[in-house]
N, C-alpha and C positions, 0 to 999 in steps of 0.2 A: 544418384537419380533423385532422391528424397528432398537433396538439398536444391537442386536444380528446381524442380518442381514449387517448391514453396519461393525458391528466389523469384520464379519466374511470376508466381502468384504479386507477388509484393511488388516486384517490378511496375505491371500494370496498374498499380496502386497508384506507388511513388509519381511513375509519370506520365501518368495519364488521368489521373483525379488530382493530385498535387494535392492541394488546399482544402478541400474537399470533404478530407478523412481528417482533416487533423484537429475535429474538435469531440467531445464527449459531455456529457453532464457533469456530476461533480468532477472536479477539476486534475482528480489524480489516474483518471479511467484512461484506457489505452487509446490512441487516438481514433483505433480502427472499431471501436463500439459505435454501431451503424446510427441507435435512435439518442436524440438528446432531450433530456428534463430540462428547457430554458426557462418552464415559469416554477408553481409552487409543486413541489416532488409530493410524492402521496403515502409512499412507504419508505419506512425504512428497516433494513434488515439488520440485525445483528449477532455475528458468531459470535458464540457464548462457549465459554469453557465451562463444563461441567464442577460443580463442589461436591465433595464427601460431606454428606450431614445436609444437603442444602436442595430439596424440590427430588428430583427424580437422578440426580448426579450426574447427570447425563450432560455432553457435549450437544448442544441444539443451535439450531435457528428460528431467532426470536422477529419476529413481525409486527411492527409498530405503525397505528393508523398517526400520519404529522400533517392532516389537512386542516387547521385551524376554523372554526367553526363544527368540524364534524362532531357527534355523537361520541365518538370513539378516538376521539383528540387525545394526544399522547397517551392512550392507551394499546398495551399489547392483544391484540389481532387472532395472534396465531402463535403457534412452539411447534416445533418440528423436530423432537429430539433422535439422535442416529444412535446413541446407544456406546455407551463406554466414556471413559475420557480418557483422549489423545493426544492431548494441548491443540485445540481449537486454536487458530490464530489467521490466515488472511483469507481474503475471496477474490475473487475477479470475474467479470461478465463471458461469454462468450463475443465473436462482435455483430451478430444476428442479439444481442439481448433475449434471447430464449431462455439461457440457462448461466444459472448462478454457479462456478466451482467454491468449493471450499476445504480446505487443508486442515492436517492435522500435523503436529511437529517431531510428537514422542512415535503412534505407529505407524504415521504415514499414510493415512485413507485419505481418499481425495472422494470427496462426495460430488455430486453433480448434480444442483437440485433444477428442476424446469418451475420457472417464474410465470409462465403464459398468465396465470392467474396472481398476479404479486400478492395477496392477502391472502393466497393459502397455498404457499410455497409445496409442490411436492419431491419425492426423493427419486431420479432419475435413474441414477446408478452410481454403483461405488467400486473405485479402484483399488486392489487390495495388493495390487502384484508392482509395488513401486520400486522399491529395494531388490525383490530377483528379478524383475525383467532391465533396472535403471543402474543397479548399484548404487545409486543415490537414494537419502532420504532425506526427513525434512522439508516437504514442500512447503515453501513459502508464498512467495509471488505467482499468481495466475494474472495472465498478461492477454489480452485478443490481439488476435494477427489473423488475417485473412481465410476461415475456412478453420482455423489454429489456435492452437493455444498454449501457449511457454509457461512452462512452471519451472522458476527460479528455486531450487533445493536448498538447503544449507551442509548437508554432510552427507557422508556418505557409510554403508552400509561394511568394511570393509576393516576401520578402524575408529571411526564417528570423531575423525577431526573435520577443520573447515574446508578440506578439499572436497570440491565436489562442479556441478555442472548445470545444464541445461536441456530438460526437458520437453520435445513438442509432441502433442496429441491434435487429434481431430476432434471437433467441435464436442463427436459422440464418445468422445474417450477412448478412442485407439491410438496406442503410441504409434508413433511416426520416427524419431531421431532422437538422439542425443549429445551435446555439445561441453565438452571437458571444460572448466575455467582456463583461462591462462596462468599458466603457473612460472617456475625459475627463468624457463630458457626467454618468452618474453618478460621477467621482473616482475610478474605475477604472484601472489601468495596462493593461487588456486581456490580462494574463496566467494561466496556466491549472499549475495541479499536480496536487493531489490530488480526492476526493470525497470526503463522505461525507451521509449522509441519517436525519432524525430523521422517521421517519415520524407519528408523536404531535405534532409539532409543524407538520409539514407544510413542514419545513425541510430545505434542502441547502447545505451550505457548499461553498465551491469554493478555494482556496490560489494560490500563484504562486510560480511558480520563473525560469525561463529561458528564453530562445531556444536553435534550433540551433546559432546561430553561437556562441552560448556553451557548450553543452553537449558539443560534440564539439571544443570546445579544448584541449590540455595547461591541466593543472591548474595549472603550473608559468607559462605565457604566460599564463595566464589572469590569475592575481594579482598579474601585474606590469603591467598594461593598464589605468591607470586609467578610461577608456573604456568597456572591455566591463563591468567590475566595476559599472559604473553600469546594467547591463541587468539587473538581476533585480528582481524580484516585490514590491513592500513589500505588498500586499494580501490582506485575504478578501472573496470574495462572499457575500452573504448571497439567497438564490433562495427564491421560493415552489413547491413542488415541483409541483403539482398543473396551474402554468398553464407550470412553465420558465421563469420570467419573473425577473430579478436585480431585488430590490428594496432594497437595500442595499448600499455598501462599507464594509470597514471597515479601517481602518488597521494594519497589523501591518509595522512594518518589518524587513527582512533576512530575505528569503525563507521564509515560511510554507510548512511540506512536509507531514508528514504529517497527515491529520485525527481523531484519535479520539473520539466522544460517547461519553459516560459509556452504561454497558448496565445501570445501575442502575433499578429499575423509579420510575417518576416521574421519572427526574433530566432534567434541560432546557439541560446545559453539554456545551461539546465544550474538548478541547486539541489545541492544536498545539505544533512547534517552530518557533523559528526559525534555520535554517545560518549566518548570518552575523551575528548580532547574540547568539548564545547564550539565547537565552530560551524559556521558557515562557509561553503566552499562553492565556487563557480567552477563552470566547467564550460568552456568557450574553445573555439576557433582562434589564434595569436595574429597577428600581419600575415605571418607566412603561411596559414592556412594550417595551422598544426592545432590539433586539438591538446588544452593546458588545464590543469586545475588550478586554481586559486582560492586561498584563503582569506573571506571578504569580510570576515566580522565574527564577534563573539557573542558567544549566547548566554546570557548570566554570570556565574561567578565560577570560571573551570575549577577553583579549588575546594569548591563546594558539592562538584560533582553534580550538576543539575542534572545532568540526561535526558540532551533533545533527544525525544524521540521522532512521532509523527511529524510531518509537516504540510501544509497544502497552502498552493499558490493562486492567487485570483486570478479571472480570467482574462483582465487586464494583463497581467505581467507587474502589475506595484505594487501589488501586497504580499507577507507569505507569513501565515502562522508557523509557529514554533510551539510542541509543546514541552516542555520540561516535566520527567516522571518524579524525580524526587522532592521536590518546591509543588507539585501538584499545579503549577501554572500554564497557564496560555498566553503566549507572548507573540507581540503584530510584530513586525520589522515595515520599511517602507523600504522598496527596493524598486523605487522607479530611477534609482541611480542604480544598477545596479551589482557596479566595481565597490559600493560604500554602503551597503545594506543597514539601518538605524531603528533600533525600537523605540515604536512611538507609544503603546500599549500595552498594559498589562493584567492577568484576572487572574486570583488564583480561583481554579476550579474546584480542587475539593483536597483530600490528604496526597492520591496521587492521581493523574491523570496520564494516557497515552494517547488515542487515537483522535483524530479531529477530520472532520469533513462540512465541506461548507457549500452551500448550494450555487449554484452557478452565477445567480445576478450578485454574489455574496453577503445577502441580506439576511440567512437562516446559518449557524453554527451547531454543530452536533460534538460532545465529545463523550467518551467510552474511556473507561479506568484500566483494564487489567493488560499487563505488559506479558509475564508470564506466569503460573503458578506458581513455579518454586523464585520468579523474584518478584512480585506483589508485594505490597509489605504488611502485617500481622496485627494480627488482632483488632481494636479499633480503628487503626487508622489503614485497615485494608476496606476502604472505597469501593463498591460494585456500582458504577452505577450509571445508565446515559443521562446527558442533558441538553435542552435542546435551546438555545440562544435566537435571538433578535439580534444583528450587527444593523446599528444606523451611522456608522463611519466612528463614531466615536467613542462607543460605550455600548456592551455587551449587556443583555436586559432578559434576564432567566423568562424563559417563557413555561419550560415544564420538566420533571426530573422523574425517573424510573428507579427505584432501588432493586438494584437485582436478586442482592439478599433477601429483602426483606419479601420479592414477590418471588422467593424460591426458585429463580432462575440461573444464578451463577455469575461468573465472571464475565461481565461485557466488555469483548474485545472491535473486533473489525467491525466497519458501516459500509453498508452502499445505500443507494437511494432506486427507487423503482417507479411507476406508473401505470395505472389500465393502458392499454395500446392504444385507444383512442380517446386519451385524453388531450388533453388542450394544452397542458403542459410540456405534451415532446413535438418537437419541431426539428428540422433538418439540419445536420451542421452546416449545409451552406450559409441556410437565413443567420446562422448566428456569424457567422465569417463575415457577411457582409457587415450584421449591427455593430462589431468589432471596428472594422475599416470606416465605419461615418463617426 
């Protein structure tokens, strides 16, 4: 009945708004986030991993005023600390924008904070019961679906390999269902990362990373273990969205993380990366209507082990950053071919760098350093820190930089972008569908 219910939800979505739903602010948000940030965004948030030794140690969210001209231009706002550290690591909107979730990887809280007022984030409620009511832990990915909200786990509570599932709650944090990976009998590894959802096609892809026992290891014990190194993700699923149901795996070796579709109107491909094999991977439709992955391009020097992590796609569909943790760079590709994807650009950001988000006309770049605690890298060259870029097509132009150490706040992980509700900035996904089509 649950699943009927939410298919039937989505259904009226899919085919009866079609186009509709299918655009968001920054460029990695679920298509079904109702408002859009099309001019200058006004805050940004950012989950912070807590440090030992470092401000209040505490796991928070960090609130950053990015209106250029303001008083309070790239300065921090607001801290919102929850108290402990959990491995702070992603968030995602509801798709009313009301409310911000946000994860934690080591106990599995899932915060829920209400954004009504973006510059003084409050704490709504927190899920504490993820592992005994889910069997799953690790919440990773918060995803908006209709009324819903999907959190991609990474392990599970059980034996903390990479098997694990899918998650759905109501807006207000009541669980609703849960959905197994695909595992042997489809050619599945059973592992879980990211989301994302092509509502025109009535398609969700789903990635794979790691277990816990992998992910809260030194990064350093990790890669000398040839054992655990043997635990990570070669896979995507491929789901029909309407029934939840995986109808598809598809081969992508060396851990497929993050998922982008093109937000191009018509277009019907997604990319990923992969961390441990350096690649770029399409994921399309073939003649015969079968969904394929392909390996379309190399990211740096795989024997160097760069480690794309983060990626985001313009709203065009021709660009897509890349950023590499270990090189601490940001890398363009131009992917307006995009079976031939070619880096035209390159900046190293700092010693390491992960998260990247870029504003929807692609004119402002954000990026955020910490990947995980126990793999950050040490000593000086462990990096805390946001920065906030100017992109004029050609050349990236430091606008203003936060050190998180230095202002006692911790390891800055995840972004999102926010706005007062009647600002000037959020406008309807139709008006942008259309400025896409002319």
């Amino acid at each position: 009945m649950r699943t009927w219910i939410f298919g039937a939800c989505l259904s009226a979505l899919v085919v009866g708004g079609g186009l509709k739903a299918a655009y968001a602010d920054e460029t990695c948000n679920s298509p079904f986030t109702a408002a859009l940030i099309k001019g200058q965004e006004e805050y940004l948030h950012v989950w912070t991993l807590g440090m030992k030794g470092v401000g209040d140690e505490s796991d928070k969210l960090v609130t950053i005023d990015v209106v250029p001209g303001s008083p309070t231009y790239g300065k921090v706002v607001d801290t919102l600390s929850v108290g402990g550290r959990g491995e702070a690591h992603h968030m995602g909107f509801t798709d009313d924008r009301r409310f911000l979730w946000a994860g934690r990887l080591d106990d599995n809280k899932i915060f829920i904070f209400d954004i009504q007022d973006p510059a003084k984030p409050k704490l709504h409620k927190t899920i504490t019961d993820l592992a005994e009511k889910t069997g799953f832990v690790g919440p990773h990915t918060f995803y908006a679906m209709p009324g819903r909200v999907l959190v991609q786990a990474l392990s599970n509570s059980k034996d903390h390999t990479g098997r694990t599932g899918v998650i759905v709650y109501s807006n207000q944090g009541e669980l609703v269902s849960t959905y197994d990976m695909p595992t042997a009998s489809m050619g599945g590894d059973g592992y879980g990362y990211d989301i994302g959802v092509n509502p025109n096609q009535n398609v969700m892809l789903t990635s794979s990373f790691t277990g816990w026992t992998n992910y809260m290891m030194d990064l350093g014990t990790l890669v000398k273990d040839a054992g655990a190194m043997k635990n990570f993700g070669n896979t995507m699923a491929v789901w029909d969205v309407k029934s939840m149901k995986p109808i598809k795996v598809l081969s992508v070796p060396g851990a497929p993380l993050e998922i982008r579709w093109s937000l191009k109107p018509g277009a019907d491909w997604a990319l990923t990366a992969t961390a441990l094999t350096s690649k770029i991977w399409l994921v399309r439709k073939d003649d015969k209507g079968e969904w394929q992955a392909k390996d379309v391009a190399t990211v740096g020097d795989p024997a160097k082990i760069p480690l794309p992590v983060d990626i985001s796609i313009a709203a065009d569909g021709k660009h897509l950053w890349v950023n590499t943790f270990m090189d601490g760079s940001a890398r363009l590709f131009d992917i307006s071919n995009v079976e031939a994807p070619k880096e035209v650009y390159s900046k190293k950001i700092g010693n390491q760098v992960n998260m990247v988000s870029q504003s929807w006309d692609g004119k402002r770049v954000y990026f955020t350093t910490s990947l995980l605690a126990n793999w950050d890298k040490k000593g000086e060259e462990n990096d805390q820190f946001l920065k906030s870029y100017d992109w004029d097509g050609k050349e990236l132009t430091e606008r203003f930089k936060i050190d998180f150490i230095a202002e006692k706040l911790g390891r800055a992980h995840h972004m999102k972008f926010s706005a007062r509700p009647n600002s000037k900035a959020i406008g309807s996904t139709m008006d942008v569908y259309r400025s896409l089509q002319n």
